[in-house]
C-alpha positions as CSV (number, residue, x, y, z in Angstrom):
1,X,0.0,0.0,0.0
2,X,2.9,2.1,0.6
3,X,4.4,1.8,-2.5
4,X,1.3,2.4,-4.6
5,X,0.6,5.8,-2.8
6,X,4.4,6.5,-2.9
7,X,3.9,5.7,-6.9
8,X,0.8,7.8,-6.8
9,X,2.8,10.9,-5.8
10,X,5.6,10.1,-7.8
11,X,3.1,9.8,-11.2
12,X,1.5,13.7,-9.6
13,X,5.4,15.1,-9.1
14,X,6.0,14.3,-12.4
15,X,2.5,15.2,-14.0
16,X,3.4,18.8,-11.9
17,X,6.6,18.5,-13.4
18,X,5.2,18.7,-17.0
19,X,2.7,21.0,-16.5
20,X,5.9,23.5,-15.0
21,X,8.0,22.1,-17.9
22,X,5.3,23.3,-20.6
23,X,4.2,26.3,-19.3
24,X,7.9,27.5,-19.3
25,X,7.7,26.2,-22.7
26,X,5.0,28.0,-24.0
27,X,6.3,31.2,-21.9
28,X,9.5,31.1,-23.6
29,X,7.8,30.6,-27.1
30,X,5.7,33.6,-26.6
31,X,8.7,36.1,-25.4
32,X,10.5,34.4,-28.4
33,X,7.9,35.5,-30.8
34,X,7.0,38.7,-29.3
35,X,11.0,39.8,-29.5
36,X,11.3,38.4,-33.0
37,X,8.0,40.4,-33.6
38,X,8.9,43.5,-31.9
39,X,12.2,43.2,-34.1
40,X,9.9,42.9,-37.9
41,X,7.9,45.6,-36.3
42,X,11.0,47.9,-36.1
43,X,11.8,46.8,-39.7
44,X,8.4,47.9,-41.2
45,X,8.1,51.3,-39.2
46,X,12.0,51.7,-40.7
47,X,10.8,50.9,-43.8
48,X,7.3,53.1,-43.3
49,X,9.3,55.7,-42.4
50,X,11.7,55.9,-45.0
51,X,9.0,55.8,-47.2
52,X,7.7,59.3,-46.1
53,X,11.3,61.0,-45.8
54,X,11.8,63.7,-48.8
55,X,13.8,61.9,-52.0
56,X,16.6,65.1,-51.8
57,X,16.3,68.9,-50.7
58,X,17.8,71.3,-52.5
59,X,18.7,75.2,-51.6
60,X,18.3,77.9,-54.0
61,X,16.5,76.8,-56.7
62,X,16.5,78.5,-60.0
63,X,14.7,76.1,-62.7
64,X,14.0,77.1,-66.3
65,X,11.5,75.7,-68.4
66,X,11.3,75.8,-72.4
67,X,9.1,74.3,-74.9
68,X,11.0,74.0,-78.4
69,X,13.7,76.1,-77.2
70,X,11.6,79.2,-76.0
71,X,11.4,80.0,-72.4
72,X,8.2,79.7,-70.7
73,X,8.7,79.3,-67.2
74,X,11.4,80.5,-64.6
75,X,10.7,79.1,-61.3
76,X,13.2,80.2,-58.2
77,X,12.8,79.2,-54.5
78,X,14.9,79.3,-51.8
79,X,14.2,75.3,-50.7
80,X,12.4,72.2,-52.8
81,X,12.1,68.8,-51.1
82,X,11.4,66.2,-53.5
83,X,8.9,63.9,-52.6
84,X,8.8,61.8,-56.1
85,X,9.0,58.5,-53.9
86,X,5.8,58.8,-53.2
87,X,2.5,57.3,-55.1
88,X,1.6,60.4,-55.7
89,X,5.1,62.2,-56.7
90,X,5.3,66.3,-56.0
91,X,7.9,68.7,-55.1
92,X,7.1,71.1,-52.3
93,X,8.6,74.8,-51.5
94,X,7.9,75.4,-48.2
95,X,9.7,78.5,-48.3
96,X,7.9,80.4,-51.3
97,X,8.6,80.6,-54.5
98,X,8.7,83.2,-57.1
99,X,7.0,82.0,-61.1
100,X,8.4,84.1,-64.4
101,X,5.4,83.2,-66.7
102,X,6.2,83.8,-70.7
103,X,3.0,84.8,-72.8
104,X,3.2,83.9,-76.6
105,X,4.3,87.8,-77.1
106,X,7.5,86.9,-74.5
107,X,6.0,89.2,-72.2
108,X,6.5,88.6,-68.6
109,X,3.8,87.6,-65.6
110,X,4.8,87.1,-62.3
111,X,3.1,84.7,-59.4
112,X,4.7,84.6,-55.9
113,X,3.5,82.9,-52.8
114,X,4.3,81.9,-49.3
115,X,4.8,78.1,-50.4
116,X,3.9,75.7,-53.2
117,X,3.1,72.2,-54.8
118,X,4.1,71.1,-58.0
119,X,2.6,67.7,-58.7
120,X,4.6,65.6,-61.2
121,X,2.2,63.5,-62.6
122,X,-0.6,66.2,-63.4
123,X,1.7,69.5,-64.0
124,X,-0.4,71.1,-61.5
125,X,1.2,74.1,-59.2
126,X,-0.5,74.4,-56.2
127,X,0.6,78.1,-55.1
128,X,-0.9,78.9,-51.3
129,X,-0.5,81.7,-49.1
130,X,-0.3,85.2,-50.1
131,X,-0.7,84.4,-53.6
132,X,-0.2,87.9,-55.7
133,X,0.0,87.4,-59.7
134,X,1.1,90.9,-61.6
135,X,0.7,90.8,-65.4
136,X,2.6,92.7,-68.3
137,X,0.2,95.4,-67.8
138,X,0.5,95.3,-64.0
139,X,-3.0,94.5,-63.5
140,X,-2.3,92.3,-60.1
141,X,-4.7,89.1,-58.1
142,X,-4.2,88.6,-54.5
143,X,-5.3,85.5,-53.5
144,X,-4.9,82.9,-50.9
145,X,-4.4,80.1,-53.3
146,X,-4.0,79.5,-57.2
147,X,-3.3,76.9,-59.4
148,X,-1.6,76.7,-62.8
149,X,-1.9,74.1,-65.2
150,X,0.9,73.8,-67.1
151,X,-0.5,71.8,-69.5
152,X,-3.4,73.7,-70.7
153,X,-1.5,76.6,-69.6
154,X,-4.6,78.1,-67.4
155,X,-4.4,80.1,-64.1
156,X,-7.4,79.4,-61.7
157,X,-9.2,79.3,-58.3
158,X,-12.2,78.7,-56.3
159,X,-10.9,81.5,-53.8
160,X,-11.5,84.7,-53.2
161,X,-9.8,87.4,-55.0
162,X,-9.3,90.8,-55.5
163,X,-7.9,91.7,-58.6
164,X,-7.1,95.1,-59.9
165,X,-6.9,96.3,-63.5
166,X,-5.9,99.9,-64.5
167,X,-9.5,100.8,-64.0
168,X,-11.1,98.5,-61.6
169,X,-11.0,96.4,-58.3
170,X,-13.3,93.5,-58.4
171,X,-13.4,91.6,-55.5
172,X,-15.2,87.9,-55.7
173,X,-14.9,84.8,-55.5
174,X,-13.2,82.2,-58.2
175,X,-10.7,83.8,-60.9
176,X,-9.9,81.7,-64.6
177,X,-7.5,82.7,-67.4
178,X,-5.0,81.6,-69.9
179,X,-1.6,82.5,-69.3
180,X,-1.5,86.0,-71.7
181,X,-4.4,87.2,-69.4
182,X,-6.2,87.9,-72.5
183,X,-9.8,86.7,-70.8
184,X,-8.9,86.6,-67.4
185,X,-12.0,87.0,-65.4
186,X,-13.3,87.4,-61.8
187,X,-16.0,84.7,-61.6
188,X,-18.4,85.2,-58.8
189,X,-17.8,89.5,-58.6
190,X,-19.3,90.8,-55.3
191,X,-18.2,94.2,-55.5
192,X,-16.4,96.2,-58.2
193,X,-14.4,99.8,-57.3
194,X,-13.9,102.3,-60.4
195,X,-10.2,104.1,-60.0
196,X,-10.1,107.3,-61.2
197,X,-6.3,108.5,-61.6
């Protein structure tokens, strides 16, 4: 009888032997795969991360644009991060940027703002803050944002403006032209000033 309860506790030592064993086991798997985890998870933010960092950035930026070898665009910014990694590829100026626009008569029409977009895929320049275009003539928009499509070569925005011609302010909402300001055009006008020089 001895020996059979002796055996008894002998079979539950080692049965609580097993059960310590595997839990240990299992315990050890788990840190195992959470460190080997944690490590892929530093991998793929790394690789997240580097997927949002700027391509280059470049200082002092002074970029000339021609179609069949006559100028139509002088762009010049103090900084441009290139973000062409990206799905969507763009350069940014975050500190401003100054546009030299060419009409078909060579005359000049200047755009500056606070910063811009220039989206590589669409030819679409996204100019925000402070937004002032002057023409040839000196007619001049101020506008918080405006884009320009290179492409069609057409000035626009769903903003509101104030733009002032030799003879008029017109203040509204929305502005549209071509890039020789031949119909440029105030869309939504909510008040127009007559100058009288």
């Amino acid at each position: 009888m001895l020996d059979s309860t002796f055996g008894n506790g002998t079979i539950a030592l080692m049965k609580l032997g097993c059960n310590i064993r595997l839990k240990n086991s299992v315990s050890l798997a788990v840190i195992a795969l959470f460190f080997s985890c944690n490590n892929t998870l530093k991998k793929v933010q790394d690789l997240d991360s580097a997927s949002y960092q700027p391509l280059s950035i470049a200082e002092d930026i002074n970029t000339k644009y021609t179609d069949s070898g006559r100028l139509t665009l002088i762009l010049v910014s103090p900084k441009m991060v290139n973000f062409t990694n990206r799905e969507f590829p763009f350069y940014k100026f975050p500190e401003g940027i100054d546009l030299t626009l060419f009409d078909d008569d060579d005359n000049k029409n200047t755009v500056t703002s606070d910063h811009a977009i220039v989206y590589d895929q669409t030819n679409l320049i996204d100019l925000q803050g402070n937004v002032v275009l002057t023409t040839s003539t000196n007619d001049t928009l101020f506008t918080e944002q405006l884009f320009f499509d290179q492409k069609k070569e057409w000035l626009f925005t769903n903003q509101p403006v104030k733009f002032r011609t030799k003879d008029y302010i017109t203040n509204g909402v929305g502005f549209d032209s071509n890039k020789n300001f031949t119909n440029a055009q105030v869309l939504e006008v909510n008040g127009r000033i007559f100058i009288d020089e």
